[in-house]
N, C-alpha and C positions, 0 to 999 in steps of 0.2 A: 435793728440788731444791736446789741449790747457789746460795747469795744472796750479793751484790755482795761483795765482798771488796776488800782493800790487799792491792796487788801490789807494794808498790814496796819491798819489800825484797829481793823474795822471790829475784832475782838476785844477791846482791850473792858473790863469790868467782865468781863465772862468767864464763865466756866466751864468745862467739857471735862468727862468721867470716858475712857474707854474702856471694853471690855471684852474678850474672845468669850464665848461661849458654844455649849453641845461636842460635836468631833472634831477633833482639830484641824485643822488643814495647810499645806504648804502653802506659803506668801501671805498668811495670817500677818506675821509680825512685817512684811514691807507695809500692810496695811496702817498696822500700831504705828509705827515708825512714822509711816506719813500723815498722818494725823496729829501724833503730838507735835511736830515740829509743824507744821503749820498751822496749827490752833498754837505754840509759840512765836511763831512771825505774825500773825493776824493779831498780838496782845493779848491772847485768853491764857487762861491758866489753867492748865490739862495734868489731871491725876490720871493714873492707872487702877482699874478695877484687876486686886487678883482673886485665881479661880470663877473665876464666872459669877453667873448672878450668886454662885453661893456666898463668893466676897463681898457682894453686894448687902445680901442681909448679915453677913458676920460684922461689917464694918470694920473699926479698928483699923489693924497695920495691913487690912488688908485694901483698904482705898490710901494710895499713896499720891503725893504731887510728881510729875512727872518732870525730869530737864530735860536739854537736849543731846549734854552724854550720853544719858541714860538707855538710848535707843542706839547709841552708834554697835557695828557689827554685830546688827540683829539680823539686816539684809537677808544675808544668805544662810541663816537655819530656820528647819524646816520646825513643824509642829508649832506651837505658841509658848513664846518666850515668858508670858503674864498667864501662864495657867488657863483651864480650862475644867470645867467640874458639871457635871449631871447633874443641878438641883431640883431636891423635890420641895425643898420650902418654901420658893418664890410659887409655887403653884398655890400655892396657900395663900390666904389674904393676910394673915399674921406676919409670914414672910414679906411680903410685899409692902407691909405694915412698916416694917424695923428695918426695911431698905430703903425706902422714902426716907424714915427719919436720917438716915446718917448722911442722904444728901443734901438731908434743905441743911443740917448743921453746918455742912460744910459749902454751902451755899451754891452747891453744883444744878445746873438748872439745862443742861446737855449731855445726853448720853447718845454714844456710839459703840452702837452694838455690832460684833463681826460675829456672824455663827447663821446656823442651817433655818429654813420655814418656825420651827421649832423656838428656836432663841426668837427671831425676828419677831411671830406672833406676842409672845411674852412680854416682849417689849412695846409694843403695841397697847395692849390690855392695862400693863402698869402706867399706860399714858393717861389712856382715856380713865383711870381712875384716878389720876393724881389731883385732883383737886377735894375729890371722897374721903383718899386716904388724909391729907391735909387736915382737911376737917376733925377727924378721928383724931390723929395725934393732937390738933391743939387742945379737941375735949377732952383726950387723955393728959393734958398736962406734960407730953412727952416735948411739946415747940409750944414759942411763943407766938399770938396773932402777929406780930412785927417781923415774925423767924417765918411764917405761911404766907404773910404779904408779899417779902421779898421773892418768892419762889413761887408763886403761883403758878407759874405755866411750865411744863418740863416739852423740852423737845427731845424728839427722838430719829436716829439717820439709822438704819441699815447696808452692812455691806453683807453679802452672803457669801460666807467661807464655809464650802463641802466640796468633798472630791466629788461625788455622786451626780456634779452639773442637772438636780434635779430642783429646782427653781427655775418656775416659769416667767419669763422677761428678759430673764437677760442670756446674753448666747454663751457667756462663761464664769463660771461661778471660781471665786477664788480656790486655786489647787485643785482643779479639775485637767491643769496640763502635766501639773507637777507628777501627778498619778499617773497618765497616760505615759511618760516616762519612764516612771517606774516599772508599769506591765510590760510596754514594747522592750524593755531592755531584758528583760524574761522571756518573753516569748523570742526573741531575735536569740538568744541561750537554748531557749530550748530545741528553736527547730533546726540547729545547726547538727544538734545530738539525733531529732526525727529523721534527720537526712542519711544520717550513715545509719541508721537499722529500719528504715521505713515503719516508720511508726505512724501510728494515729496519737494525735495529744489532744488532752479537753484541759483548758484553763477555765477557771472559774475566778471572775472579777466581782471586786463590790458593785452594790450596786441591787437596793432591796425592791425600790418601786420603780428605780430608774435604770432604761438600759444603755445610756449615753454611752459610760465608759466602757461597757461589751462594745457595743456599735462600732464605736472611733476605731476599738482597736482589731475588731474586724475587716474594717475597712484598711488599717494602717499594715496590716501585717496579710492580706488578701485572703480569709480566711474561708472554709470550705462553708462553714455552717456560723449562726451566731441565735442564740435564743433571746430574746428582751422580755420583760413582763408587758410592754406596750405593744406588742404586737407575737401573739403566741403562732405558734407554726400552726400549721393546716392539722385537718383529726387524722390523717393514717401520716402522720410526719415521719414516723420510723420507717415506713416503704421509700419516701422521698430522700431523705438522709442517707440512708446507702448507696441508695442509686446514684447519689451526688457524688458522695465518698469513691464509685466505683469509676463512673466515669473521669473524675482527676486523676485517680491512678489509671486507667488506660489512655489519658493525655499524655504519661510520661510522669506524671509525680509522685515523686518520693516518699511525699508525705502529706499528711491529713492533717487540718488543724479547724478543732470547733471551740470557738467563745463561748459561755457562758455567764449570763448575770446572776448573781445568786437567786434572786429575785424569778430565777426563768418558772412559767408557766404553763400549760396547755389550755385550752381553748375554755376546757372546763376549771379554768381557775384552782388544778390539782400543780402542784410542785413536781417541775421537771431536776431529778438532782444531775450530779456525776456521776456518781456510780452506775444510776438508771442508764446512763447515754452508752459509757463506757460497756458495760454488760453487753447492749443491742450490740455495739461497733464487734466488738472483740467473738462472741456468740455466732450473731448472724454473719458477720463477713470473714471474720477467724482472723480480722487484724491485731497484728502485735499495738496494744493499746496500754497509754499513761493516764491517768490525771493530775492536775495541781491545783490544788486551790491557793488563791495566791494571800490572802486576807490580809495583815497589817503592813505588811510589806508596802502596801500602796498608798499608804499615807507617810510612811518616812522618808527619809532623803531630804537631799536639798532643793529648795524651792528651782525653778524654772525659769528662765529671764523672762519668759513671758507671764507668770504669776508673781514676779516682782515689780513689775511695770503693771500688770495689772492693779495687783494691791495697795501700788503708790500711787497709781492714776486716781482709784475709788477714796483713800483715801485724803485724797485735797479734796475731792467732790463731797464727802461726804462733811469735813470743814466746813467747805460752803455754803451746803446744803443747810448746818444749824443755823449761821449767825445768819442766813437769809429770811428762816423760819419766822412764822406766825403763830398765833395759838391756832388761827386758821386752815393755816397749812396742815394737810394731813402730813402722818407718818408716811415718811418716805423712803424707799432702798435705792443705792444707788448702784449702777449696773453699766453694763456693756452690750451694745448693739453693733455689729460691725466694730468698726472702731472709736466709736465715738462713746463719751460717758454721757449716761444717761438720766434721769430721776424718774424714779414711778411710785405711784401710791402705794404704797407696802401691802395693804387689806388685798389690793385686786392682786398682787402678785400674789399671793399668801390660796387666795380663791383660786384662782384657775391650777395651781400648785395641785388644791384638792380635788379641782373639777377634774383630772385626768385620774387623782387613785379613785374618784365615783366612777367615769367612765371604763375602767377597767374592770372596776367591781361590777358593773353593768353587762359588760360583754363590747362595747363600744370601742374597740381596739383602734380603727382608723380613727374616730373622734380623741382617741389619748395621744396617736401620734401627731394630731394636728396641733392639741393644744401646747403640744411642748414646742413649737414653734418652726420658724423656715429650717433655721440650720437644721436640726436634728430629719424632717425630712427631704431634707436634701441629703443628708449621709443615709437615710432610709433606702431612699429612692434609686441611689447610686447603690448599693449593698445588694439590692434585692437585683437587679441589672448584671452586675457582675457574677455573682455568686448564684441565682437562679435559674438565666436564662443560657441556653446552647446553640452555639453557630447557626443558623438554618438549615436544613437539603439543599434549599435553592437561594443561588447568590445572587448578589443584585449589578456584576458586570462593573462595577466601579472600584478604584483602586485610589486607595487614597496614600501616598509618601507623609513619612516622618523623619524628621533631621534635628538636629541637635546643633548649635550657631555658640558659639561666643564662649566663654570659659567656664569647664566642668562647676556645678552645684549638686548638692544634696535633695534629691527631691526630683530631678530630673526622672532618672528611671523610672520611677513612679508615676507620674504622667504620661510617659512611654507604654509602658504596662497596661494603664487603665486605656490610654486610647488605640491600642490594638484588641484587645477582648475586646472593646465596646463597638470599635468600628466590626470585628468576625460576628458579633452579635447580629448586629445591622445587615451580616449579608455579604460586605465588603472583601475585597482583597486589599492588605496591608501590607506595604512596600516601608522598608527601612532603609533608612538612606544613610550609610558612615562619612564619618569626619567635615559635618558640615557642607557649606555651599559649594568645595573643592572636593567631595563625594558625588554632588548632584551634577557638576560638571564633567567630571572622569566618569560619570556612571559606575561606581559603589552603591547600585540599588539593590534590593533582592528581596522578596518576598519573606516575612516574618510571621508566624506561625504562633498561637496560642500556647503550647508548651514551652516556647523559647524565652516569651519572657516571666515565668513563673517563679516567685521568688525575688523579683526586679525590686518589689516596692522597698526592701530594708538596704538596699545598695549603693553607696555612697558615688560621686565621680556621674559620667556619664557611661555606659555601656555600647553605648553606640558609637561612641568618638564624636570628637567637636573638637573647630578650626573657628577661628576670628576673622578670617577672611571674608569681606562680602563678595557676592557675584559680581560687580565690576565689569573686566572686561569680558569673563566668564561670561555672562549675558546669553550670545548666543547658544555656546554649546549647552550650558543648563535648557532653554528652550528647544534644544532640539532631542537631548535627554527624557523632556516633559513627554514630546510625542514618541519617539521611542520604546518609552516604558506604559505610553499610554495614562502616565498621572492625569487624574481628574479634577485633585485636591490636595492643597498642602499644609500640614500643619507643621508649623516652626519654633521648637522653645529653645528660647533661648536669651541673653541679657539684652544690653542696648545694641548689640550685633543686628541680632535678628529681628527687631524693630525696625533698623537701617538700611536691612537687608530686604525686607520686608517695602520699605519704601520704594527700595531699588527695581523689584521685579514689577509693582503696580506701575511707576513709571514708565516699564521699558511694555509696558503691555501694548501700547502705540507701536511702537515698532514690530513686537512678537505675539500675531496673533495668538500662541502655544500657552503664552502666561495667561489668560482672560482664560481663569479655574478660581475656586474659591479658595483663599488663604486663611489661614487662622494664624497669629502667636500666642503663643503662650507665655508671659515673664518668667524667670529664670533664671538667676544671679544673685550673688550674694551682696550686691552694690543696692538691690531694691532702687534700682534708677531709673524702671521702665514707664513712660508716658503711661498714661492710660489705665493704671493699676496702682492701689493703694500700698499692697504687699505684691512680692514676688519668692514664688518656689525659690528656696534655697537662706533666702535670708534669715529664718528665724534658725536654722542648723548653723550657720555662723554665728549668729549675737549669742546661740546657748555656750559655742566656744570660748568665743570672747568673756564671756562670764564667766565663765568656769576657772580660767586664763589667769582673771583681773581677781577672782579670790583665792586663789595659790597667789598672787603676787601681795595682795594685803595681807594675807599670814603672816609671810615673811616679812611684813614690814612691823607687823604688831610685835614681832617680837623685838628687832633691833630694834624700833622706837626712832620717832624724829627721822623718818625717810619717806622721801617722797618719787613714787614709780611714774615716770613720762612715757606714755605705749601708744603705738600708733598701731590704727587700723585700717584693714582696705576701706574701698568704696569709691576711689575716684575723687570727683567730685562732688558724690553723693556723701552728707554728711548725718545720713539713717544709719549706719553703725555704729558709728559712734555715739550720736544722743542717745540710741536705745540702751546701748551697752553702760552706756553714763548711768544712765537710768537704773540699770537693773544692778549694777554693783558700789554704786554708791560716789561716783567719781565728785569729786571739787571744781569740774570743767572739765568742758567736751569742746574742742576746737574744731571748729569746721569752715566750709568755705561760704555755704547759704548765709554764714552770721557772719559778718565781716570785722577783723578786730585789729584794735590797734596800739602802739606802745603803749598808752595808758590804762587799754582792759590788763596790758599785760603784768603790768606795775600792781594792780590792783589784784588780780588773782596770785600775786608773789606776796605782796602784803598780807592778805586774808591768810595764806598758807603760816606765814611767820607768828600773824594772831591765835590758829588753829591748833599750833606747837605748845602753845601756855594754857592749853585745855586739858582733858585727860589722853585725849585722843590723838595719838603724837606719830602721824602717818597723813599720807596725803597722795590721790591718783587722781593723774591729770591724762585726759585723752586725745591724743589729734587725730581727725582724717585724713588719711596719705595726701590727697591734694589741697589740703584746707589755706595752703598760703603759700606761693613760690618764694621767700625772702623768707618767713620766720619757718625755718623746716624742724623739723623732731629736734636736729641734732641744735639748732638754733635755740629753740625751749631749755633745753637741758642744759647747752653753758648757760645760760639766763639764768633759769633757777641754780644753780648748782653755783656761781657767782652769788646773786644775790641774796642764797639762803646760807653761804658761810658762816659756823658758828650757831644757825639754829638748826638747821636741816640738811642732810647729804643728799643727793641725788642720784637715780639709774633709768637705765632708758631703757626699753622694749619693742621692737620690730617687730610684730606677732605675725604676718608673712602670711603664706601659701597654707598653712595648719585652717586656716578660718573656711578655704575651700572645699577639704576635703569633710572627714567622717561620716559616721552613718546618717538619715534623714533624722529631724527630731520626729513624733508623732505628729504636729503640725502641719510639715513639709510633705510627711506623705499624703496627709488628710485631703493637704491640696492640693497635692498634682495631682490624685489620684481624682477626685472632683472636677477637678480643669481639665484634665483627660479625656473623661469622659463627656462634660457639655462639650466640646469642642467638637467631636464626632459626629455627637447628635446636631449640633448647627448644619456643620458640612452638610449630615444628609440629606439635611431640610433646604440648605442654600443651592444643594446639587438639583433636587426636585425643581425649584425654582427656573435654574439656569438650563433646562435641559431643551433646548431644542433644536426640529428637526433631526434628530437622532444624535445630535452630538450636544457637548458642556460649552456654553458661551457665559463667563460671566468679567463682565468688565467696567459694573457702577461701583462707585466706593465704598458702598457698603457690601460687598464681597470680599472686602478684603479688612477684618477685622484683628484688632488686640482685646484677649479676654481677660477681663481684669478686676481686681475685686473693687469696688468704688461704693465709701462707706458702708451701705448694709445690703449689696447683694453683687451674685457675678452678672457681668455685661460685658458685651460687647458693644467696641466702639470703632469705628472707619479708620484707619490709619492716615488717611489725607488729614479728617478731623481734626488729629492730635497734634501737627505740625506747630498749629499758631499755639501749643503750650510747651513746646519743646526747644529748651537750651541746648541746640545740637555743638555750638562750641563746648561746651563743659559737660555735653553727655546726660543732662537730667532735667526733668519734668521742671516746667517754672512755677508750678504752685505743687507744694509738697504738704499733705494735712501733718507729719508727725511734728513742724516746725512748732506750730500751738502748745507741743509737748516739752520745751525746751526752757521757761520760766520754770516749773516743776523742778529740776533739774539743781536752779539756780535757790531757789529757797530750797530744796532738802542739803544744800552746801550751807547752808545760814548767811545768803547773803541778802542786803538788806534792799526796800522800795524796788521789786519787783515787779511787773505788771502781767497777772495773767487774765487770758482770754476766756471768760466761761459763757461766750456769748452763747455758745450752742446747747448749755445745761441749765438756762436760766428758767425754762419753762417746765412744768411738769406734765408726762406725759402720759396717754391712757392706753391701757394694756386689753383690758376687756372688748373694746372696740374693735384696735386691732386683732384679734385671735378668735374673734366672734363667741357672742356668751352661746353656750351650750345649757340648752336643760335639759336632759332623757331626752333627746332624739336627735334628726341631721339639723347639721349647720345649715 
């Protein structure tokens, strides 16, 4: 395994050319941004390509050298800061021709390209000819053999910037959250308005071959129906649709809501529209019906903190990526799997890209939904569960409790939502438990019904109530509550609480034969400090605050000039809010408690701030995590710098508080309770079949008692005993945390110097065809 290394020489005679190209997409420029400045820390020397490859072939003012001013508060706007253009003359060889020539002149021998299948092929093709085209120019007399020698080999990196998340490899394509934003914050408008006239609404999302962004937001917003071009509804679809429509309004709903992809199609590869949908609903059931098509709207706005850390993340990789390059090395894109960056051969992403529009053209609708990968069916699979299937006639006698542990997040209800439909699916009776382990004590159970939580997934807080309390001495009467209500099985989401709490009851199962039932938790907190999970529901609805937060506060400082904002955020002694939030707004340092620091980091990031003051860029945000240090606390920072920066720089301070807890879910947060919701259920039911005997539920090995958690590229489940020996119970958080790796980044996008980062895990390149299995015209 490859360990942290200094990168910062490792560019120095190089040259690197960026460029956006095709549609644009939010966190395009965190992309730009982290590229030029670490192809500047690495010693290369980084131009900008503007408008696309059209600047490419125009040359001139439109290849410029890039500094590192030149990218500050790009962060946070959406679209591409460097232009973007539709060329048809790079399609051309003549083009491709007079685009070569302007880079061997300028002796640029790396190009990083951000843009759709489309740009990324382009760039491809221009590779594998750049030695042809060479040759042409020098027979044309346009370079000299000493001006083609120099340049011989062009490398080329990939990141792929589309909302559409229709590029196969990677699980998020840059601004495909930023859009998901955009819609849910439409749809959460619109059905407030469906709700007071009961209406039927049909949105229609981008999204021409791909139905990711229908999908997500089908699932994020609970939607009655959703059409995708990957997978066209059944041939009497208009009998089913009603039926569907009718049965939600005789659950008690208000309101109908069907997604739409543009892209939707029927079975026979004919085009499903709006109007078509709208016409059946309103016709055949006489509902009062809208539609919207939402079209550009979903590409504006400001980026997402998770498409800024995205784009920043792709961007050092895609650094890496050139000056590691070979002529050997294939063209490579660099992507996201779970949470890890990844490299893959560009050709085979580019291939199976196409092998799903042939399977579709085909008729091979479950072969397109394969090739787009786990995630997309896993949101399949959950979609088609919720939204298709109906309680049973006949139940299955088990009752499964859900409780709610430790301090309100975003995302919560949503998980609640998905694992009470999923559990009535299953057969089950659904018991809701309020205010935590001090409900399940006092007995606050009661039965929770399909219509009651309809509508949960957009709802910010807990619904059910939640208390920090563990069971404790509670102990017994919760166990005598257990058999009482007759619980089977407990699902618990909730922060480091219910984790705790969680221990507490598998412990006392020695004593209470009542606890030996299967437990699930679920993570849940905006601290993201739970063992056993990489992310937890609630945390990405807080860091988009904190973002949002931290650029109103750099406004205001760009305008006074020479000020520097100290903000502290929650987390405990988890210090994942902060580095992400660093991350995504551009902070000069993130103080936390995993990093441990001392008067002289402190001197040193006071210094750097008074150098940063004689640049153009005359503003500075520094972040601490509320428990990052008992001795240097917020208000300790602030006389520090506000002392030590007299005369260059003023200082203010920010307590961003209880605001990070609340708001609506991002799309993310619902994506994934609503997903954790539902495997959790379907475990239970499988772990309940398991435990069942002699006519009653005995389960009392440690693998009954699970935390589900995402662990880099898929959910699992893992024992709670398990996770002991990785758990800092004095401080509250996991002792190996992946986003730490994420935290050099951080420090070079601040411009500071001899860095060490970890690219131990993106050293190798990885095969995409393999995994996803090649398909040719028939089953996998």
């Amino acid at each position: 395994m490859a360990h942290p290394k200094d990168h910062s020489k490792m560019g120095i005679g190089r040259s690197i050319a960026v460029l956006t190209s095709g549609g644009d997409a939010q966190g395009m420029n965190a992309a730009v941004r982290a590229t030029v400045r670490v192809g500047i820390y690495t010693g290369a020397k980084v131009y900008f390509v503007h408008e696309g490859y059209q600047g490419l072939v125009d040359g001139g003012d439109n290849i410029k050298p890039a500094t590192w001013e030149s990218v500050s508060m790009m962060l946070q706007l959406g679209g591409t800061v460097i232009g973007s253009a539709r060329c048809m003359d790079f399609k051309e060889k003549w083009g491709r021709l007079k685009a070569a020539c302007n880079l061997v002149k300028l002796g640029i021998t790396n190009l990083c390209v951000i843009g759709g299948d489309g740009s990324l092929t382009g760039a491809n093709q221009f590779r594998t000819e750049w030695s042809e085209l060479l040759a042409d120019l020098t027979k044309q007399g346009k370079i000299t053999a000493e001006e083609a020698k120099r340049s011989s080999h062009l490398n080329i990196v990939g990141m792929v910037g589309s909302i559409d998340n229709d590029f196969c490899g990677t699980d998020m394509t840059i601004g495909t959250d930023s859009a998901l934003h955009r819609i849910i914050e439409v749809v959460d408008a619109i059905t407030t308005t469906a709700q007071s006239h009961q209406r039927t609404f049909i949105l229609e999302v981008m999204g021409r071959h791909c139905g990711y962004l229908a999908l997500v937001t089908a699932l994020a917003c609970g939607a009655d129906w959703v059409f995708i071009p990957e997978m066209p509804p059944e041939d009497n679809w208009e009998e089913h649709l009603c039926q569907r429509l009718i049965a939600q309004r005789e659950r008690g709903s208000r309101l109908n809501v069907i997604i739409m992809a543009e892209g939707a199609q029927d079975r026979k590869q004919k085009p499903i529209t709006c109007d078509q949908v709208k016409n059946l609903v309103s016709k055949k059931l006489g509902f009062d019906t809208r539609s919207t098509i939402l079209g550009h709207v979903q590409r504006g706005g400001t980026p997402s903190a998770f498409d800024r850390i995205l784009g920043s993340r792709m961007g050092v990789e895609a650094v890496m990526a050139l000056l590691e390059a070979t002529p050997e090395t294939p063209a490579c894109v660099v992507s996201l799997s779970g949470n890890m960056a990844i490299r893959l051969p560009l050709m085979e992403c580019v291939q199976v890209t196409k092998d799903v529009t042939v399977a579709m053209a085909e008729g091979r609708f479950q072969d397109a939904v394969n090739l787009r990968g786990k995630s997309f069916q896993n949101n399949w699979n959950t979609y088609k569960m919720l939204a298709h299937l109906s309680p049973p006639e006949v139940k299955s006698n088990i009752n499964i409790a859900i409780v709610n542990v430790g301090a309100p997040c975003a995302g919560m209800n949503a998980a609640v939502r998905s694992a009470v439909r999923t559990g009535l699916i299953q057969g089950h009776q659904m018991l809701a438990v309020h205010d935590g382990f001090d409900g399940l004590s006092n007995g606050q159970i009661q039965p929770i019904t399909w219509a009651e939580v309809g509508g949960w997934t957009g709802k910010g807080g807990s619904n059910l109530g939640t208390k920090r309390h563990l069971p404790g001495k509670n102990i017994e009467q919760i166990s005598l509550n257990i058999a009482k209500f007759n619980i089977h099985s407990l699902i618990i989401i909730g922060g480091f609480e219910a984790y705790l709490g969680g221990l507490e009851l598998v412990t006392a199962r020695e004593k209470y034969e009542e606890l030996c039932i299967p437990m699930v938790i679920i993570p849940a907190t905006v601290s993201n400090n739970v063992p056993g999970s990489d992310f937890s529901i609630g945390a990405d609805t807080a860091l988009n605050t904190i973002t949002t937060t931290c650029d109103r506060i750099k406004q205001s400082a760009a305008g006074t000039k020479r000020r520097v904002f100290i903000i502290e955020t929650m987390g405990g002694y988890c210090g994942y809010l902060a580095t992400m939030a660093g991350l995504s707004s551009g902070a000069d340092a993130a103080y936390i408690y995993e990093e441990p620091f001392h008067i002289r980091d402190l001197e040193l990031n006071v210094e750097h701030l008074i150098e940063k003051m004689k640049t153009s860029v005359k503003r500075g945000l520094i972040l601490r995590n509320s428990n990052a240090n008992d001795n240097y606390t917020t208000q300790f920072l602030f006389n520090l710098y506000s002392e030590e920066g007299k005369g260059t720089f003023d200082c203010r301070m920010n307590i961003l508080g209880h605001m990070q807890q609340g708001g609506t879910p991002t799309p993310f947060d619902r994506n994934f309770g609503t997903k954790m919701g539902a495997k959790s259920v379907l475990w239970l039911t499988d772990k309940l079949k398991e435990c069942y005997r002699h006519g009653r539920i005995f389960a009392n090995t440690p693998d009954s008692a699970c935390v589900l958690g995402m662990k880099r590229r898929s959910l699992i489940f893992q024992p709670l005993a398990s996770l002991k020996e990785d758990t800092d119970f004095e401080h509250r958080i996991p002792k190996t945390e992946w986003w730490l790796k994420l935290r050099p980044i951080l420090k070079i996008l601040a411009r500071y110097e001899a860095v060490e980062i970890d690219t131990s895990e993106a050293v190798t390149m990885e095969h995409i065809i393999k995994k996803t299995g090649e398909i040719k015209g028939g089953k996998m």
